[in-house]
C-alpha positions in Angstrom: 193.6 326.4 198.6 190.4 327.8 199.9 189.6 332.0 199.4 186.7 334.1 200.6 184.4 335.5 198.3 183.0 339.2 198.4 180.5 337.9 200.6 182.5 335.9 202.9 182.0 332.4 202.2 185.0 330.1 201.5 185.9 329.2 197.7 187.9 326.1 196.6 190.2 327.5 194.0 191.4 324.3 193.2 187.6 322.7 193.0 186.9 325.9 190.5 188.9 324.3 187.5 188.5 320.6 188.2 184.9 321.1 185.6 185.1 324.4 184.1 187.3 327.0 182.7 188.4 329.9 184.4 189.6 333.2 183.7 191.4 335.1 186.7 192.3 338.5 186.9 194.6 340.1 189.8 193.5 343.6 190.8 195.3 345.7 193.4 192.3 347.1 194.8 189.3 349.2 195.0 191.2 352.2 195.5 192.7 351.3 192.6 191.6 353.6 189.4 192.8 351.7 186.6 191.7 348.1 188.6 188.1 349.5 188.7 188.3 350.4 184.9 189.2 346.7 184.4 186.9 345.3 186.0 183.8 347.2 184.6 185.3 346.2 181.2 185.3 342.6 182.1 181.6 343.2 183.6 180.6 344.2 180.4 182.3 341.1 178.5 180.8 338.8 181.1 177.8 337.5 179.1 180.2 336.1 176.3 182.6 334.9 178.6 180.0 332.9 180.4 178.6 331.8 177.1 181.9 330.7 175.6 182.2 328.1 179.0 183.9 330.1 181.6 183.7 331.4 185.0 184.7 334.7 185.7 187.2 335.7 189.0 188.8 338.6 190.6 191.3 338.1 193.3 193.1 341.0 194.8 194.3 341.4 198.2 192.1 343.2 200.4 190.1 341.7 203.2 186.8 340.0 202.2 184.6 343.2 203.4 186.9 345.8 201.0 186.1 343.5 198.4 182.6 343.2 198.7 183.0 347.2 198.6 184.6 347.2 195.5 182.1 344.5 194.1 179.6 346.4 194.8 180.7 350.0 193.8 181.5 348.4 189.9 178.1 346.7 190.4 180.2 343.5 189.6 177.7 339.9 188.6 181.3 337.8 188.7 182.6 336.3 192.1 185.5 338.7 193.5 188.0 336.5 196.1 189.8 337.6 198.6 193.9 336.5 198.3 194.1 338.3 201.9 197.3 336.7 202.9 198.7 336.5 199.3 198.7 333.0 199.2 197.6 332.4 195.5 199.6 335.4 194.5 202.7 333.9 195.9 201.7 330.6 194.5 201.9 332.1 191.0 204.5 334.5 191.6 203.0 338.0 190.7 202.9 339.4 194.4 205.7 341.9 195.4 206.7 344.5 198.1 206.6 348.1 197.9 209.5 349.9 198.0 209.9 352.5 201.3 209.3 355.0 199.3 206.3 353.6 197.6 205.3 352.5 200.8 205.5 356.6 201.9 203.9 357.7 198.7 200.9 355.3 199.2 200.5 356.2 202.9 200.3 359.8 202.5 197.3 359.3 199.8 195.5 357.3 202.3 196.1 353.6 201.1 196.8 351.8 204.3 197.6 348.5 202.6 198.6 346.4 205.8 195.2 347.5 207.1 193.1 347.0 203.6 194.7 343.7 203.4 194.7 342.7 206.4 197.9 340.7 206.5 200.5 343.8 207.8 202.4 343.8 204.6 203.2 346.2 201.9 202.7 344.2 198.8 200.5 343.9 195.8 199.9 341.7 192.9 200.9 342.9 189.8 198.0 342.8 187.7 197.8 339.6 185.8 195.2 337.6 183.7 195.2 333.8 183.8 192.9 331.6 181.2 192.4 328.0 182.5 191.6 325.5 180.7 189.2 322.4 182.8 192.2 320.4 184.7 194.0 323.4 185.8 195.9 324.0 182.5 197.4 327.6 182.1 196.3 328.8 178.5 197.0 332.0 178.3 199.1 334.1 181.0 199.5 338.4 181.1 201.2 339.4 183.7 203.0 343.4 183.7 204.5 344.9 186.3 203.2 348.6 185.0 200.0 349.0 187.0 198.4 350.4 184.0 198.5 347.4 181.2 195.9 345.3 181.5 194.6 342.2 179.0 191.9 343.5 176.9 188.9 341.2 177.6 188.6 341.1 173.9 191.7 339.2 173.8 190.5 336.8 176.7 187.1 336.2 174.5 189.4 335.1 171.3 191.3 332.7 173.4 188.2 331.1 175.2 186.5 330.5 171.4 189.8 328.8 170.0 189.2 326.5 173.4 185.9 326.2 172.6 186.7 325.4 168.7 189.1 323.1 169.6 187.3 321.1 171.9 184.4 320.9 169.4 184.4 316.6 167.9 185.8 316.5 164.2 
């Protein structure tokens, strides 16, 4: 499955974990409070992550130019993909539809998600945070319907050095 990237050039998802590990975390979008606050505390954490082996990646749904936006607003050095038609979402089953009265709630603040998205739906991920192991191995999994729990990069760090320990010859 290929992705954009903030900047518009197509990803392999699947190439990404064939060599390295990966840690993936869903955000809703940039007009998204708590999904900003994430991300800047995942910016921050970046330097160990990197150094314990892995890539960094933020997916969320908007269109490739909404992402650079937000990207660029958090003054984010980690590659931000754009899931536009919710394919990888889908794929690991943490997209869902707004309700009509969700959907009325977020219109009248301005959050025109068909249009942000750019697929004509009303649905988001649900945040989530996946840790991948080299070969496409699911280590670690968060995923919470309450658009305010996130994983702690702390916790993400921990799990990356026990990979890294274990990896390590005898």
């Amino acid at each position: 499955m290929t992705l954009k990237d903030q900047t518009g050039a197509e990803i392999d998802v699947g190439a990404l974990y064939a060599d390295e590990r990966l840690v993936v975390t869903f955000y809703r979008g940039g007009w998204c409070p708590y999904c900003n606050l994430e991300l800047r505390a995942y910016q921050k954490r970046l330097a160990e992550i990197e150094a314990l082996g892995a890539r960094l990646i933020a997916v969320s749904p908007e269109t490739p130019d909404n992402t650079l936006s937000t990207a660029e607003k958090n003054d984010l050095a980690f590659t931000v993909l754009s899931d536009a038609k919710g394919r990888l979402a889908d794929a690991l089953g943490v997209r869902f539809e707004l309700s009509p009265a969700i959907r009325d709630l977020y219109a009248k603040f301005g959050h025109d998600l068909p249009v942000q998205n750019g697929d004509g739906r009303w649905s988001l991920p649900m945040p989530a945070t996946f840790v991948v192991d080299k070969g496409g191995v699911i280590v670690q999994a968060f995923i919470d319907p309450d658009y305010r729990k996130r994983l702690d990069p702390a916790v993400v760090i921990e799990t990356l050095r026990a990979l890294s320990q274990a990896s390590l010859p005898a």
